[in-house]
N, C-alpha and C positions, 0 to 999 in steps of 0.2 A: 665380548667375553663369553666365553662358553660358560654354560650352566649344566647341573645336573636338575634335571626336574622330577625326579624317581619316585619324592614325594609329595610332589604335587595332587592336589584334589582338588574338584571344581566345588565340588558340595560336602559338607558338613551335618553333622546332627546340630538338630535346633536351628537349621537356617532357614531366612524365607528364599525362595526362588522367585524371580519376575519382576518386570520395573514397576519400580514404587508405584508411580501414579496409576496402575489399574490393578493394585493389587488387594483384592479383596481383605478388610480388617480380617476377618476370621482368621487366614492365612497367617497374618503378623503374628497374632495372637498364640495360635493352636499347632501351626508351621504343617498343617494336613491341607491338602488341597481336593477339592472335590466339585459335585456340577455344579453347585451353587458359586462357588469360585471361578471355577468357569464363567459360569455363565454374566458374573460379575465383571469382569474381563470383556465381556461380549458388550453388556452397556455401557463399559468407558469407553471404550472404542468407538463404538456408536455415536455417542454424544462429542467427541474428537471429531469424529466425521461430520456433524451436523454445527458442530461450533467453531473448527480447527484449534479450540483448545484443552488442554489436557484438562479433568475435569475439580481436579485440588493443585494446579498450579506448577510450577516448577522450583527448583532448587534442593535444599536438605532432603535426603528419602526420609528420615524421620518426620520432619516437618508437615510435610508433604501425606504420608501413613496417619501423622495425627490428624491434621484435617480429612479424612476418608471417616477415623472412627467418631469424629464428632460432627459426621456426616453435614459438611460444609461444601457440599459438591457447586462449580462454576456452571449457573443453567443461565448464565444475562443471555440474553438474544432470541432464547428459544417464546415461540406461543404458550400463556400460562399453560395451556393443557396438557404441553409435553412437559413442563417443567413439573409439574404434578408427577407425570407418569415418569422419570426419569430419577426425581426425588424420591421416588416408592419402592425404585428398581435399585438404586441406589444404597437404601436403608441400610444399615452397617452390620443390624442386628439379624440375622439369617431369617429369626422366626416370624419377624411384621415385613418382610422384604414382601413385595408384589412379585407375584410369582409369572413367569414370562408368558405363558400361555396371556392371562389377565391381560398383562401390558400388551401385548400384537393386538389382540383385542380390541383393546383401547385407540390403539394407533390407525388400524383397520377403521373403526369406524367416525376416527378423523379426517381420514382419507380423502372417507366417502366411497 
């Protein structure tokens, strides 16, 4: 069946954009995205890659977003040390978040 889609929009005011599970709380919250957002984006990703799982789980996006801002992040597998560093990176609240210079840091002298 044919449609007119003339009104169609992909985005809305007050919406968040991006899948749930890396999306930074602030975003839910505020619906402004910025590098902290980013960059929040960048260690769920990371920890997907170093775990293969998403890092608050899957199902509901609600569900899912509330566990990010009650900062309930999946670290089972990782060396305490990352999980520290991952926990920190992770933080929900912008202004105790470890800020990503620190963490490479950190990680760098994991390394070795």
């Amino acid at each position: 069946i044919a449609k007119d889609n003339s009104d169609y929009t992909l985005t809305s005011t007050d919406t968040a954009f991006g899948t749930p599970a890396y999306l930074d709380p602030e975003v839910v919250q505020t619906f402004k995205y910025n590098k902290e957002s980013d960059l929040w984006g960048f260690w769920t990703t990371i920890l997907f890659c170093l775990t293969s799982r998403v890092p608050y789980g899957v199902g509901d996006p609600f569900i899912i977003m509330q566990r990010a801002k009650e900062h309930n992040p999946d670290l089972e597998g990782l060396p305490s040390a990352l999980q520290d560093i991952f926990y920190s990176v992770l933080e929900p609240e912008v202004d105790y978040r470890m800020n990503t210079n620190e963490a490479l840091a950190r990680i760098r002298r994991l390394a070795g």
